[in-house]
BAZARO-953375 format. One record per residue: x, y, z of N, C-alpha, C, O in turn; residue in one letter. Coordinates in steps of 0.1 Angstrom, whole numbers, plus 2048, in hexadecimal, padded with zeros to 3 digits. Each point is the difference from the previous one (the first is absolute). Example, Ala and Ser with C-alpha at 12.3 -4.5 7.8 and 13.67 -1.06 7.14 Angstrom:
8847C784E7F780C80080980C80080A800807a;7F280B7F280980B8007F880B80880580B801s;
***
This chain:
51C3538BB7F880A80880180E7F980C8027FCx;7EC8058027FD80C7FB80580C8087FF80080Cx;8058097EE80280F8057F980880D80380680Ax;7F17F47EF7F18088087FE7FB80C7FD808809x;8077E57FA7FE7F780880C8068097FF80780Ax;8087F77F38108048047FD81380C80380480Bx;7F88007EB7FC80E8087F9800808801809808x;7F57EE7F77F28008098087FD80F7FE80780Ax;80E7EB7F58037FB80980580A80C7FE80180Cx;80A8077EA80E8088057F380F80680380780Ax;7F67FB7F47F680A8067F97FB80A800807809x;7F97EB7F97FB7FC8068037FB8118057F5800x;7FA80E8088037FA8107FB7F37FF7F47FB7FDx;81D7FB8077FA7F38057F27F78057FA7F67FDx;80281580F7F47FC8087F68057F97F6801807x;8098027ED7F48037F98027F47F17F88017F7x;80F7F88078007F67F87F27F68077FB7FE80Bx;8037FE7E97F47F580280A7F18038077FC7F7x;7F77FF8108067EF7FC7F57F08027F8800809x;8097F57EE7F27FA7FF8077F7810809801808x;7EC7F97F67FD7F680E7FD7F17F87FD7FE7F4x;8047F98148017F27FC7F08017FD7FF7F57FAx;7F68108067F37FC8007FD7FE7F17F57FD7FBx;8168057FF7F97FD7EA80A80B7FD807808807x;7F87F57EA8048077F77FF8107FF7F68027F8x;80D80880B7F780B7FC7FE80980B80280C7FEx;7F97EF80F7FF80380B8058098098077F8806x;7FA8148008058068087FE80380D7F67FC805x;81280C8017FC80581080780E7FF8098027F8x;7F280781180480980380880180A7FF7FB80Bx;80A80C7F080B80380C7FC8068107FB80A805x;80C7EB8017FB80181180D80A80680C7FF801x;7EA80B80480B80C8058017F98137F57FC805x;8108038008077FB8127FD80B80580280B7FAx;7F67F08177FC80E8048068088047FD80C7FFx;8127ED80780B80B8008028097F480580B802x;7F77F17F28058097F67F880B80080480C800x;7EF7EF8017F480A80780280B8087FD80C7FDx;8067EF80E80580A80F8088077F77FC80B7FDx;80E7F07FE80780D7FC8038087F580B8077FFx;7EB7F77F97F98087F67F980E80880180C7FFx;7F57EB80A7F380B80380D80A8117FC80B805x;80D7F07FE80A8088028098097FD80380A806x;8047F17EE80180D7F67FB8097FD80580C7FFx;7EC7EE7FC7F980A7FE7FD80F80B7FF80C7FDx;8027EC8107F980880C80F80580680080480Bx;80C7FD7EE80A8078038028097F580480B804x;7FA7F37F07FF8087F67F980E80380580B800x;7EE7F38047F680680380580880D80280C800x;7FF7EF80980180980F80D80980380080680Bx;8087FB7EF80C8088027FD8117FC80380A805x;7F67F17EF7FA8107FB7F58068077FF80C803x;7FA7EC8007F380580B8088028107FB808809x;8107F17F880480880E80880D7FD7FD80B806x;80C7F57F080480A7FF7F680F7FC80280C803x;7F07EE7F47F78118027FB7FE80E7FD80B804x;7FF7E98077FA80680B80F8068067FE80B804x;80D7F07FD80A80B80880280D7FA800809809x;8027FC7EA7FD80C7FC7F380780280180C7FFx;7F67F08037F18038047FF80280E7F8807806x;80F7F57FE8038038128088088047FD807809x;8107FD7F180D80D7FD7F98048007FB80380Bx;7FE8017E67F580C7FD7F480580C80180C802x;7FA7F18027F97FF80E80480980C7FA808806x;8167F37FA8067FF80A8068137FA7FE80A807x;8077F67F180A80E7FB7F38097FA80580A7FCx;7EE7F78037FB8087F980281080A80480B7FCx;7F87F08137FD80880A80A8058027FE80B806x;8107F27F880B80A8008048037F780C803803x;7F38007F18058047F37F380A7FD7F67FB805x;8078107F47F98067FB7F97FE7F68077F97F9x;7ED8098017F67FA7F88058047F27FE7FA7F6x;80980F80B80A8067F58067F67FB7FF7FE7F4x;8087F98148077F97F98017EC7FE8057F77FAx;7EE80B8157FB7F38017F18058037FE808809x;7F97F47F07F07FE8068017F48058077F67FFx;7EE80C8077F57F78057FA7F57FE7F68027FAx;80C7F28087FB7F27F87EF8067FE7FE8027F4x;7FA8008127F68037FF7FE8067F57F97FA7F8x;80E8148077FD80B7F68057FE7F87FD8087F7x;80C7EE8038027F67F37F87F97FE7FC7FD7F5x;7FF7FD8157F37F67FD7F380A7FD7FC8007F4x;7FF8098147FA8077FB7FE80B7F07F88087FBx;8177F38027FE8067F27FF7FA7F77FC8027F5x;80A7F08117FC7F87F17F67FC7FD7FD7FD7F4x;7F88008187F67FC8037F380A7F37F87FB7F8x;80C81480C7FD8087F98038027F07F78027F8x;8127FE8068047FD7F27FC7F57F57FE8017F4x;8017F38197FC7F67FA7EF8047FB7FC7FE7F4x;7FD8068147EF8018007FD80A7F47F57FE7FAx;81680E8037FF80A7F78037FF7F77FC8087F8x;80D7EC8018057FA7F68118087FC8077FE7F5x;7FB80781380A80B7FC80B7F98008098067FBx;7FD7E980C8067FF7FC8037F47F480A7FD7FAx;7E87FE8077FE7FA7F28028057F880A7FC7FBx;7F180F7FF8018077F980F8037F78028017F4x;80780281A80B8077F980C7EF7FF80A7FE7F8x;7F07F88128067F47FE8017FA7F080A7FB7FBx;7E68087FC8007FF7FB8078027F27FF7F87F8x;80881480680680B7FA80E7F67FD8057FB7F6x;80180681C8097F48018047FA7F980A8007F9x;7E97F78098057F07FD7FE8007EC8037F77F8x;7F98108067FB8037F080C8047FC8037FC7F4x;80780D81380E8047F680C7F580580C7FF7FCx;7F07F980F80A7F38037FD7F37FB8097F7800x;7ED8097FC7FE7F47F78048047F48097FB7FAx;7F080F8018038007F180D8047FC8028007F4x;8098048188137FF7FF8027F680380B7FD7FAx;7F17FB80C8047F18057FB7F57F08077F77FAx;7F180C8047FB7F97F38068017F17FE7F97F6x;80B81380A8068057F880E7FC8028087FE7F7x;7F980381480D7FC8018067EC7FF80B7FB7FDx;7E87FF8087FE7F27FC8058007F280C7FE7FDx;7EA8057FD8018027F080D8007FC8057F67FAx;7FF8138088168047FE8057F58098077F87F9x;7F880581080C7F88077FE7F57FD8097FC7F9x;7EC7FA8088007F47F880C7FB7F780A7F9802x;7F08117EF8087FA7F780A8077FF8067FF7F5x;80180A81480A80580180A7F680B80B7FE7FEx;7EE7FE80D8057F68058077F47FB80A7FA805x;7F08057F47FF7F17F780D8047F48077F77FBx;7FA8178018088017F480F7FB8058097FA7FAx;7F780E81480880080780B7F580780C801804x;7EB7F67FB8077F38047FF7F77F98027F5805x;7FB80C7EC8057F97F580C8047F88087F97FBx;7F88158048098097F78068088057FB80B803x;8137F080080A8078038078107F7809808804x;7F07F87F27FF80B7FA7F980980680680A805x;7EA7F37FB7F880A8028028038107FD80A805x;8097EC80180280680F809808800800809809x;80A7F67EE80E80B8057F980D7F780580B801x;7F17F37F87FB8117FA7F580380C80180C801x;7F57ED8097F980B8038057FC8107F8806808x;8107F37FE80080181180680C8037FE80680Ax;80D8007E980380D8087F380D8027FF808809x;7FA7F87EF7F980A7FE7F67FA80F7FD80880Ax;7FF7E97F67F77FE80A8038068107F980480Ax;8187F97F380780480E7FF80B8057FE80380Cx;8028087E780480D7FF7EE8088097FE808809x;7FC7F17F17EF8058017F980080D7F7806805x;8127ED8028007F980E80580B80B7F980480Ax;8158007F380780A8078008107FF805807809x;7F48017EB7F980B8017ED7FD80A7F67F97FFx;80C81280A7F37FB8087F68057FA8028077F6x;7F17F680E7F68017FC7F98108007F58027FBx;81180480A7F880E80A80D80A7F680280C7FFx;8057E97FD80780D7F17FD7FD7F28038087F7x;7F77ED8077FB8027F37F38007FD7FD7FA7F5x;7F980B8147F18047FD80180A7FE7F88047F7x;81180780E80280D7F67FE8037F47FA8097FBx;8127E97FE7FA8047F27FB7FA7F78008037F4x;7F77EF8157F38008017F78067F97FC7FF7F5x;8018098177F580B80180480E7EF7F78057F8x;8157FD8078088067F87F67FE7F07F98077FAx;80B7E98047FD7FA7F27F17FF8027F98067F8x;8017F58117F27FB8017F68088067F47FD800x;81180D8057F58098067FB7FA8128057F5803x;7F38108067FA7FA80B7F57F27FB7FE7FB7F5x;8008028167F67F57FF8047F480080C7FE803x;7EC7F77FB8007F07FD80C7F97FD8067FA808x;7FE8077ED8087FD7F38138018088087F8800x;7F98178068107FD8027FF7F781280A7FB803x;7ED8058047FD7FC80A8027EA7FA8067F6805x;7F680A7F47FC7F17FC8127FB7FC8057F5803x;8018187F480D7FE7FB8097FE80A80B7FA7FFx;7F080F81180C7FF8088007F18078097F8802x;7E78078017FE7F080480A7F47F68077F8806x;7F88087F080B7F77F78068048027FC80080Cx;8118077F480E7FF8057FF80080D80C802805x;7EC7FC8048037FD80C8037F580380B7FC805x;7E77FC7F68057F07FF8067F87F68037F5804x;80180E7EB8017FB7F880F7FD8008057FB7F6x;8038088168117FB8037FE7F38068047F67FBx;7F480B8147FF7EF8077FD7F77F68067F77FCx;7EF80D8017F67F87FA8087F87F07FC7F47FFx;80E8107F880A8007F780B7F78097FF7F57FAx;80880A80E8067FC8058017F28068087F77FDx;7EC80C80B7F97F38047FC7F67F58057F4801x;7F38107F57FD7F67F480A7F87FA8017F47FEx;8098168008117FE7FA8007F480B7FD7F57FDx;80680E80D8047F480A7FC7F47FD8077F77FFx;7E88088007FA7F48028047FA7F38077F5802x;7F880E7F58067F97F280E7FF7FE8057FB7F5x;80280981680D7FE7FA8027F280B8077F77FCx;7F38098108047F28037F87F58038007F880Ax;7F98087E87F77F47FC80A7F580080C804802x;7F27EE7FD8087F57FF8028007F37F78027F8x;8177FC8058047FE7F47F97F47F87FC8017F5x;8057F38148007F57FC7F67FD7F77FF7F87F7x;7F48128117F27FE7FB7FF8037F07FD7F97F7x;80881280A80080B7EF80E7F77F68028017F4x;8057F88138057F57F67FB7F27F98027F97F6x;7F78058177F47F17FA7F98087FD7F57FA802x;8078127F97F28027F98058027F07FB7FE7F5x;8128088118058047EF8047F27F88017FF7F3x;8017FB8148067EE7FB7F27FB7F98007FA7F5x;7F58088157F47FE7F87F78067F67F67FC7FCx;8138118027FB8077F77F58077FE7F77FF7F8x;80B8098157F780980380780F7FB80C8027FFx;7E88077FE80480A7F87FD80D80C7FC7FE80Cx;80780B7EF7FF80E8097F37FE80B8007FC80Cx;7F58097EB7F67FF8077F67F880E7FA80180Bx;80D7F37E97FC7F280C80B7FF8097FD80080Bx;80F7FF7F380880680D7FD80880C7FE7FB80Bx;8028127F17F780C8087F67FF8027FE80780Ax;7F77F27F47F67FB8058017F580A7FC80480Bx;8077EF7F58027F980280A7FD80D7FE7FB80Bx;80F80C7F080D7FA80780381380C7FF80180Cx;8038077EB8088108037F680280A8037FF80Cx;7EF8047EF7F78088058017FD81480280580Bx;7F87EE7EE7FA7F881280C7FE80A7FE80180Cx;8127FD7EF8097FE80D80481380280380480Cx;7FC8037EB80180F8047F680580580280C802x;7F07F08037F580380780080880B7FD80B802x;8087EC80580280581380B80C7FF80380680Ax;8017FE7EA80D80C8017F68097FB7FC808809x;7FD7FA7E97F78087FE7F68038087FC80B7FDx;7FC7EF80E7F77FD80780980C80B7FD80C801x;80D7EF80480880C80C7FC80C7F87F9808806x;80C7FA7EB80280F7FA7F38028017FE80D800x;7F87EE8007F68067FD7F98078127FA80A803x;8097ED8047FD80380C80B80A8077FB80280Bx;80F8047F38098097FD7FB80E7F97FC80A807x;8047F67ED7F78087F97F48048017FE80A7F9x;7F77F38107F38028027FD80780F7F6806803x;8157F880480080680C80A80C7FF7FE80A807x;80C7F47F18088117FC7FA8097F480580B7FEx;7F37F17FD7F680C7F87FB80880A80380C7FEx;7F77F280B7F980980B80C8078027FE80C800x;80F7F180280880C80180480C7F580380C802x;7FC7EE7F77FF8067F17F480C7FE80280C7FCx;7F27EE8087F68077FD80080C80E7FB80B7FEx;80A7F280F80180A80A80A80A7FB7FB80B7FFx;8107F27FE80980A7FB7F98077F77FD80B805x;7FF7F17ED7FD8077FA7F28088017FE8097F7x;7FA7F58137F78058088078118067FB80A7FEx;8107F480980580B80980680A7F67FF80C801x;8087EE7F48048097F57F28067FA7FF80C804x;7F97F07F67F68047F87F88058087F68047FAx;80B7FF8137FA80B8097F17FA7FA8077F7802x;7EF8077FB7F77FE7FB7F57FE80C8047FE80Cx;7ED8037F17F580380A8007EC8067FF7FB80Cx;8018017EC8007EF80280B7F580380C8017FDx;7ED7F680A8097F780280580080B80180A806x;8037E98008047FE81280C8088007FE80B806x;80E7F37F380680D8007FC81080580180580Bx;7F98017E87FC80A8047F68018087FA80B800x;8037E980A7F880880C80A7FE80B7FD80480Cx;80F7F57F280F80180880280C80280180480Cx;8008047E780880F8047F780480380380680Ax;7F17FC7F37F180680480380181280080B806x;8027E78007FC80180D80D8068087FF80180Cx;80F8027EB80D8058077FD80A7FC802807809x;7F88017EC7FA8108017FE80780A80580A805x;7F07EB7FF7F580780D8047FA80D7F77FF809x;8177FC7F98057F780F7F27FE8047FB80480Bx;8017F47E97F17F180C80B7F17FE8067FA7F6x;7FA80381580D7F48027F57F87FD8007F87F7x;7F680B8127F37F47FF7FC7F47EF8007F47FEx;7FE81C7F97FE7FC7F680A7FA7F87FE7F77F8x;81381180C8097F67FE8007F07FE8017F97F6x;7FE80681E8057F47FD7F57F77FF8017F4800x;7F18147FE7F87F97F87FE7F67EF7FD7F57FBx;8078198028067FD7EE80C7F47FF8017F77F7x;80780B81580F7F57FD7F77F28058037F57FCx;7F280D80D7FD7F08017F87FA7F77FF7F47FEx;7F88197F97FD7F77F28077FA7F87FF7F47FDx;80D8167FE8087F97FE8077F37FF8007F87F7x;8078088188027F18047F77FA7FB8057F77F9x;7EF8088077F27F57FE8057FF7F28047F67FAx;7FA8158038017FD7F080B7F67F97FC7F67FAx;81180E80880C7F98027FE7EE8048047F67F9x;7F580A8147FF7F38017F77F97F68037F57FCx;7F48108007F47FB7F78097FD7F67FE7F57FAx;80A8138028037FC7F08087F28077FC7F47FFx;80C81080680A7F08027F97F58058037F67F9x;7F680A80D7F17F98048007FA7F38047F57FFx;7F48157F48007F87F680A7FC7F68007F57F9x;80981480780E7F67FD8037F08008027F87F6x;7FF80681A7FF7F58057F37F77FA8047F57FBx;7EE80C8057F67F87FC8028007F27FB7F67FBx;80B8147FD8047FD7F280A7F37FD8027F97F6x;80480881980F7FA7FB7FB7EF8018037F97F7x;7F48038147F97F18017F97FC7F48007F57FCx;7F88157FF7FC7FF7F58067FD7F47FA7F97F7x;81280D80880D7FE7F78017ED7FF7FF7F87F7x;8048088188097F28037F67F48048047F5805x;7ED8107F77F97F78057FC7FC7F07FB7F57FDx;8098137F97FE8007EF8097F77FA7FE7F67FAx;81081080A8107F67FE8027F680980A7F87FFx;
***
């Protein structure tokens, strides 16, 4: 039995094995799911799902319930949050600056991919290279973020560029970490029948490393894609700049409009979910490939 065969097995779920049937040679059936298994599938599902929808209709009802005694100062109005996004939305203003966003959080998220990968990976082969950069990684993790855009901004001037830099070190610690993980507790056993068979770097890593470290890279990546937005807000509120969800954050704490506030924080959220949203459809895609 082969390496590949051997891996296919060990990735694969029992009930998704094909097995033949007495009808000939060759022959298959598809696996029969029991309706009980059914019921409680399409129940998980519907428990998955409804915990979060009760918890925003109870928060949606608080809010309701507290607007009328608290001051518009410090709580508006569901309406007049609704009314502003509603507005924003039609004017483009907050596409617009969403846009801005998601352009310096991807392209720190993407960059920081880039580095942690094969920094991941150095990591949990080479005990060398790990004892030269985890301290520095550690170190980069524990100075915050809102103290080294300063000098940032210092070397690189305003704009794009130190905004994108702060997004990578925001996420480029989890994301390093995480990878390290997934490869460090691959099955041994696998990467010794490959090497008995005389497989070389490549086809190893291809083959053997890549696909059982998947679901750990797949986390960092879905990790990393939803903390750039934090990256890109921070460095938004430093860079004081006309653009970006950010700067219509402080824009709307300028001018105490709560409205527009907590308008901006529910794009946000959207935004936030969307990425993990796609995170996750990346990740089936991943595992519908391996």
């Amino acid at each position: 039995m082969s390496v590949k065969t051997t891996l296919q097995e060990r990735l694969a779920p029992d009930n998704d094995r094909i097995e033949p049937v007495d009808g000939g040679p060759g022959s298959a059936r598809a696996p029969v799911v029991p309706r009980g298994q059914a019921t409680q599938a399409v129940m998980q599902r519907v428990l998955s799902i409804a915990p979060p929808v009760l918890l925003a209709l109870v928060l949606l009802a608080g809010w309701f319930v507290a607007y009328g005694h608290v001051s518009k100062l410090y709580l508006p109005a569901p309406g007049d949050v609704f009314a502003t996004l509603t507005s924003g939305i039609a004017s483009g203003l907050f596409l617009s600056n969403a846009l801005v966003t998601i352009e310096e959080s991807l392209l720190g998220f993407v960059l920081a991919l880039v580095i942690a990968l094969p920094m991941g990976y150095g990591i949990a082969k080479s005990r060398l290279f790990a004892a030269t950069v985890q301290p520095y990684l550690a170190a980069g993790q524990a100075i915050p973020a809102i103290v080294i855009f300063p000098l940032l901004i210092l070397w690189f001037g305003y704009g794009l560029f130190p905004i994108v830099i702060l997004c990578t070190l925001v996420v480029l610690f989890p994301m390093v970490i995480t990878t390290a993980l997934g490869f460090q507790t691959i099955d041994h056993s696998l990467v010794d029948a490959a090497r008995v068979e005389g497989a070389s770097a490549w086809p190893m890593f291809a083959s053997i490393e890549f696909p059982l470290a998947l679901p750990a890279i797949m986390a960092a990546i879905r990790t990393g894609l939803t903390l750039s937005i934090v990256g890109a807000i921070v460095g938004e509120f430093i860079n004081q700049g006309d653009h970006g969800l950010g700067s219509l954050v402080l824009s709307a704490g300028n001018q105490y409009d709560s409205a527009l506030l907590f308008a901006t924080l529910f794009v946000l959220a959207l935004m936030a979910a969307l990425y993990y949203g796609f995170a996750w459809a990346l990740t089936k895609l991943a595992n519908s490939i391996y």
